[in-house]
C-alpha positions as CSV (number, residue, x, y, z in Angstrom):
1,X,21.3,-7.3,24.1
2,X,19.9,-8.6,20.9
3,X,16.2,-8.3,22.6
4,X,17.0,-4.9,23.4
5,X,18.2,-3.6,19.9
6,X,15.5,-5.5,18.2
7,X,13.0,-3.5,20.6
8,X,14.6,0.0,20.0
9,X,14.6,-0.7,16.5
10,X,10.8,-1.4,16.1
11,X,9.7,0.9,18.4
12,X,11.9,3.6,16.7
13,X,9.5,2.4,13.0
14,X,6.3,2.5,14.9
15,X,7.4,6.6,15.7
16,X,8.3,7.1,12.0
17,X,5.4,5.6,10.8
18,X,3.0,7.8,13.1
19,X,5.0,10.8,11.4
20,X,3.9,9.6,7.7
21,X,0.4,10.1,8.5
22,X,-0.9,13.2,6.5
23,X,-3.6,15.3,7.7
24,X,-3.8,19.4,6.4
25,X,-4.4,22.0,4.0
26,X,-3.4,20.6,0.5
27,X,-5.0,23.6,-1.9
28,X,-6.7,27.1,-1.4
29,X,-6.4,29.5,1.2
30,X,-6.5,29.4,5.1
31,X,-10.1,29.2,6.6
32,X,-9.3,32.4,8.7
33,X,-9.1,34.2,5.0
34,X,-13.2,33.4,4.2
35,X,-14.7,34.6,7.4
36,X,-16.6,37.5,5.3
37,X,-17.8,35.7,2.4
38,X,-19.4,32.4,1.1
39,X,-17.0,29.3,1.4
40,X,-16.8,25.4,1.7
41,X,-14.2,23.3,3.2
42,X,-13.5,19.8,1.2
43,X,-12.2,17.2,3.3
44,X,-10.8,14.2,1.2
45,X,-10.2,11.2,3.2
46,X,-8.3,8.4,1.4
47,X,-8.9,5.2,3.0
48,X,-7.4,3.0,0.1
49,X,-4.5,2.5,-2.6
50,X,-5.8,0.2,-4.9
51,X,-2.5,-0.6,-7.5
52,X,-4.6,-3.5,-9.3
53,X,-6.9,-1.2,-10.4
54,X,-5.0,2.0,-10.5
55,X,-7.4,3.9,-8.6
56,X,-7.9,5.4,-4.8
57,X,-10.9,5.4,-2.5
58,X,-11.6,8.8,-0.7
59,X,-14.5,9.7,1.3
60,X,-15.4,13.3,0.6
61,X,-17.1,16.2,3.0
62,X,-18.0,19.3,1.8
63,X,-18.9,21.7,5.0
64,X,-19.9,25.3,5.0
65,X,-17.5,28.0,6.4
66,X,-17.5,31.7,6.4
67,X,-21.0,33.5,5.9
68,X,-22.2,30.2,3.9
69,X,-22.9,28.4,7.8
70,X,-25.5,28.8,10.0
71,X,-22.8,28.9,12.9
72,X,-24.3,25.1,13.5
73,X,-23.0,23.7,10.4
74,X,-25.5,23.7,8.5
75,X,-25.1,25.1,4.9
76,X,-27.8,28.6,5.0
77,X,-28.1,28.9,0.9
78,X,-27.4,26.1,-1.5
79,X,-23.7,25.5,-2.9
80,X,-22.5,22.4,-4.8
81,X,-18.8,20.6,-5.6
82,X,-17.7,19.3,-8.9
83,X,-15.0,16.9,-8.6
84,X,-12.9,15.1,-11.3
85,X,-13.2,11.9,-10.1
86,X,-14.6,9.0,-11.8
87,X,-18.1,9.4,-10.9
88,X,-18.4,13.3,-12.6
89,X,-21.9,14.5,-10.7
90,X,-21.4,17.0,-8.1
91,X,-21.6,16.7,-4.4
92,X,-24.9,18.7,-4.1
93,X,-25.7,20.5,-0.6
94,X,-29.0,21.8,0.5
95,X,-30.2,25.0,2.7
96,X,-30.7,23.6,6.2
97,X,-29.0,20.3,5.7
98,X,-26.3,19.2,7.3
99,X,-23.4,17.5,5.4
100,X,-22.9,14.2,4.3
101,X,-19.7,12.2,3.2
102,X,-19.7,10.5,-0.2
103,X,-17.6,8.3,-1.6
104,X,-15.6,8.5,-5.0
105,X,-12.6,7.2,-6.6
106,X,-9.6,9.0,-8.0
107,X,-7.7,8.2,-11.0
108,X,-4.0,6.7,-9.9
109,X,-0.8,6.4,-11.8
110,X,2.5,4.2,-11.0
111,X,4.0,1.3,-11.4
112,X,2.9,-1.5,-8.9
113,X,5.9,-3.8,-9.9
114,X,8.6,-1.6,-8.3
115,X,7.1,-3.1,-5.3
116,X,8.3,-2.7,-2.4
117,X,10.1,0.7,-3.8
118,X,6.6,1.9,-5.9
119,X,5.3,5.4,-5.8
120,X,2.0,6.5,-7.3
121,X,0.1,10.0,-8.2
122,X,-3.0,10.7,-7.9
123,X,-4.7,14.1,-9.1
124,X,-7.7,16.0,-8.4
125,X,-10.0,19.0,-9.4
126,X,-12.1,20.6,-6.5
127,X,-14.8,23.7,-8.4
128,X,-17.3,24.8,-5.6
129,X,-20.2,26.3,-6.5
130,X,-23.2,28.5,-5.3
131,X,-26.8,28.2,-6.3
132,X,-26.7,30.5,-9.2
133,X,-23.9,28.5,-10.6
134,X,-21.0,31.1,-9.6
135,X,-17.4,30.3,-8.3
136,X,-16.9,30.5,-4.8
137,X,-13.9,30.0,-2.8
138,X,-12.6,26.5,-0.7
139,X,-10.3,25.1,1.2
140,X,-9.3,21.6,0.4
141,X,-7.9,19.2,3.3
142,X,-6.4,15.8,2.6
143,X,-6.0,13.4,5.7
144,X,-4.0,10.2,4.7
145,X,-5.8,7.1,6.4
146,X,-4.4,4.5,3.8
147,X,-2.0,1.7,5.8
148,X,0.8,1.0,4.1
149,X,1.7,4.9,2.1
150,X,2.1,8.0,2.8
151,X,0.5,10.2,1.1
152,X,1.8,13.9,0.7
153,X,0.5,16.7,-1.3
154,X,3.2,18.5,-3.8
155,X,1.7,20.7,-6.1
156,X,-1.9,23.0,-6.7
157,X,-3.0,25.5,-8.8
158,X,-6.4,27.9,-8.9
159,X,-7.8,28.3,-12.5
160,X,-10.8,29.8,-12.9
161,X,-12.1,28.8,-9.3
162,X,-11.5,25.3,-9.7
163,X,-8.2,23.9,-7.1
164,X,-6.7,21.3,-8.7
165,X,-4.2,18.8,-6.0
166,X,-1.6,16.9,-6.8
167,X,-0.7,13.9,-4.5
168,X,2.2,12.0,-4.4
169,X,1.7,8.1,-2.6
170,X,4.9,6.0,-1.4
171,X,5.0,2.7,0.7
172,X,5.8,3.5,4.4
173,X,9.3,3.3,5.6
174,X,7.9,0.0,8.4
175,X,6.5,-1.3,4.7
176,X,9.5,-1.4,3.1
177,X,11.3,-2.5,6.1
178,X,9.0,-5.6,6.9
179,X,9.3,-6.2,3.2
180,X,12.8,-6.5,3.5
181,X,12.9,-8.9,6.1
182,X,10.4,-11.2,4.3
183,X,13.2,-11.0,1.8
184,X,15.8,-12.1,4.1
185,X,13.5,-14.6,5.7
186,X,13.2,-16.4,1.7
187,X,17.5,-15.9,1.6
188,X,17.6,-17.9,4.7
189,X,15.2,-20.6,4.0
190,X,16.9,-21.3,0.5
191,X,20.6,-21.4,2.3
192,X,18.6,-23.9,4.9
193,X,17.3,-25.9,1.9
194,X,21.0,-26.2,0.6
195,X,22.4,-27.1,3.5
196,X,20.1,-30.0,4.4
197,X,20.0,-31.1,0.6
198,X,24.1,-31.2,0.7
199,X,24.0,-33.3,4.0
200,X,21.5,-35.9,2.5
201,X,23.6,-36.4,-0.2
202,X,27.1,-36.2,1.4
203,X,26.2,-39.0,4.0
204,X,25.5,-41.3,1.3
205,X,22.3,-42.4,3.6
206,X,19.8,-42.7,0.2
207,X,16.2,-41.3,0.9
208,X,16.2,-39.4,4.4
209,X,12.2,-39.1,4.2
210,X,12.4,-36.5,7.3
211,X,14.7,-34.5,5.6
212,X,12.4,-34.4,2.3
213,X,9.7,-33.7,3.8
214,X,11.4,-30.6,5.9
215,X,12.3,-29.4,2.1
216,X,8.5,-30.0,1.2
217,X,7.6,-27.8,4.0
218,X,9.6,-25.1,2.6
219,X,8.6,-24.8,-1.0
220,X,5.1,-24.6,0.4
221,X,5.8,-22.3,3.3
222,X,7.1,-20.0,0.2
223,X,4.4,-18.7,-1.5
224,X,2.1,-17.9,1.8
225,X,5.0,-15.5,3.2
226,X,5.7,-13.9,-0.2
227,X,1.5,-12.9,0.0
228,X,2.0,-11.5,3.6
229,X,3.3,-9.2,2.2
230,X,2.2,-5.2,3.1
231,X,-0.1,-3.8,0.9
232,X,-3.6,-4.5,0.0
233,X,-3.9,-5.9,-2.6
234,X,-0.3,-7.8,-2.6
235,X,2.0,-6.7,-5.3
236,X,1.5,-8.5,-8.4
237,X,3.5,-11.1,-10.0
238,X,6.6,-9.9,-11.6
239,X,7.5,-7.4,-8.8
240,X,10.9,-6.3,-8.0
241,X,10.7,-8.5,-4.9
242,X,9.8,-11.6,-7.2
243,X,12.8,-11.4,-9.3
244,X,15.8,-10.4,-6.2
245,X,14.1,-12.6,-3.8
246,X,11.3,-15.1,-4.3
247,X,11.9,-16.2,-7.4
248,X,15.8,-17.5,-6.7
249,X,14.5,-18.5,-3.3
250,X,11.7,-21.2,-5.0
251,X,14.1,-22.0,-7.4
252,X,16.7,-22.9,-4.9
253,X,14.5,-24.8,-2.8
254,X,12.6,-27.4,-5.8
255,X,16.6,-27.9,-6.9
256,X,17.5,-28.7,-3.2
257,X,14.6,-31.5,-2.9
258,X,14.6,-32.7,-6.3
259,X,18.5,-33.5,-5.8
260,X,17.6,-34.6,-2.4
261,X,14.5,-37.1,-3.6
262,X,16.5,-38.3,-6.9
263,X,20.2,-38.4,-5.2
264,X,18.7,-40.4,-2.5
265,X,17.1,-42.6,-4.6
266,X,20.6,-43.3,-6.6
267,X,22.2,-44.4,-4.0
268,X,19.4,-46.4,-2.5
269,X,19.7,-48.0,-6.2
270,X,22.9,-48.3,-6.1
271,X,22.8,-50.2,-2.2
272,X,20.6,-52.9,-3.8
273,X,22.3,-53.3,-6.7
274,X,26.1,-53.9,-4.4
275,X,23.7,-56.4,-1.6
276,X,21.9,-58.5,-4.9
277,X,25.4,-58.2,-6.2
């Protein structure tokens, strides 16, 4: 029965997960609106949240639509993008060519600590251009390929032909769950490491070496499950995890076999003393 819930209950993440996957129209109008006149649709893949450096990768297509396409997708006159990303040069396309993807990073604000509960914002401007250097009109489409967030637009605004996007960024509800299970995990390790250091030194039995070195194994096996962590990179040191969870949990564990190693060793003192006595 316990098989069975724990099955539901992942499979039943996995389907929420595969809803947090973003993927449409996140500023400008409809494509079926530019059919008559000159017009580019920006496609803005982000592939990675990068909280150590407060910034997000995105690969960017610009493709013609409307009169500005061949009807092969190639681009018949030449049109441009500026985008206010950190590299500032547009995203230049040619008569006859066909598009390319190009890769640029976007500015990103939060606070990486609240891990596992963080949310970040990224924002964007989009200003398509033709030839002659005048506004034209675009579509912009965001498609949410980063692991562990879900991405979501939640605000835009046209000003003087450029769309500027607004994107919010939150850890996955699978995320936080597997984060919260770590954190369990580190709760029931430390109760383990109290237990066995309470039985060493209630048996009066000095230095139980086994028993030491099973609370060795557990400091150790501490710090590799903390970085296992979802998210790439892992949250930093300091997070909101660090002080409910991993933090007590070491703590608990070094008490447990120092008391276990020095304990042990009193009484083993104290045996000699009572046999040469």
């Amino acid at each position: 029965m316990a098989l069975l819930l724990l099955g539901v209950f992942t499979s039943a993440l996995f389907l929420v997960d595969r809803t947090y996957g973003y993927a449409g129209l996140a500023a400008g109008p409809d494509e079926s609106e530019l059919n008559g006149v000159d017009a580019v649709r920006v496609t803005v893949v982000l592939k990675r949240i990068d909280t150590s450096s407060s910034t997000a990768i995105a690969d960017i297509l610009v493709e013609p639509i409307g009169t500005l396409t061949d009807g092969k997708g190639r681009f018949l006159r030449p049109a441009s993008v500026e985008l206010s990303t950190y590299r500032t040069d547009p995203i230049a396309a040619s008569a006859g060519r066909m598009p390319s993807v190009e890769e640029r990073r976007i500015a990103v604000t939060g606070t990486a600590v609240d891990y596992p509960f963080d949310r970040y914002r990224m924002s964007f401007s989009v200003t398509p251009l033709s030839a002659d250097g005048r506004p034209i009109p675009a579509t912009v489409i965001v498609v949410d390929s980063v692991g562990s967030f879900a991405v979501k637009p939640v605000a835009q605004t046209n000003d003087g032909g450029a769309l500027d996007v607004d994107l919010t960024a939150a850890r996955t509800a699978p995320s936080i769950a597997f984060a919260g299970f770590v954190m369990l995990l580190m709760f029931g390790l430390a109760g383990a490491a109290l237990t066995a250091a309470y039985y060493v030194l209630a048996i009066h039995r000095g230095l139980l070496f086994p028993a030491c070195s099973m609370l060795a194994g557990m400091l150790f096996a501490l710090p590799p499950l903390r970085h296992q962590l979802p998210g790439d990179p892992a949250p930093p040191t300091g997070s909101f995890i660090d002080f409910v969870a991993f933090f007590p949990a070491l703590a608990i564990v070094a008490l447990s076999l120092i008391s276990a190693v020095l304990g042990g060793y009193a009484i083993e003192r104290r045996a000699a003393r009572t046999e040469s006595g």
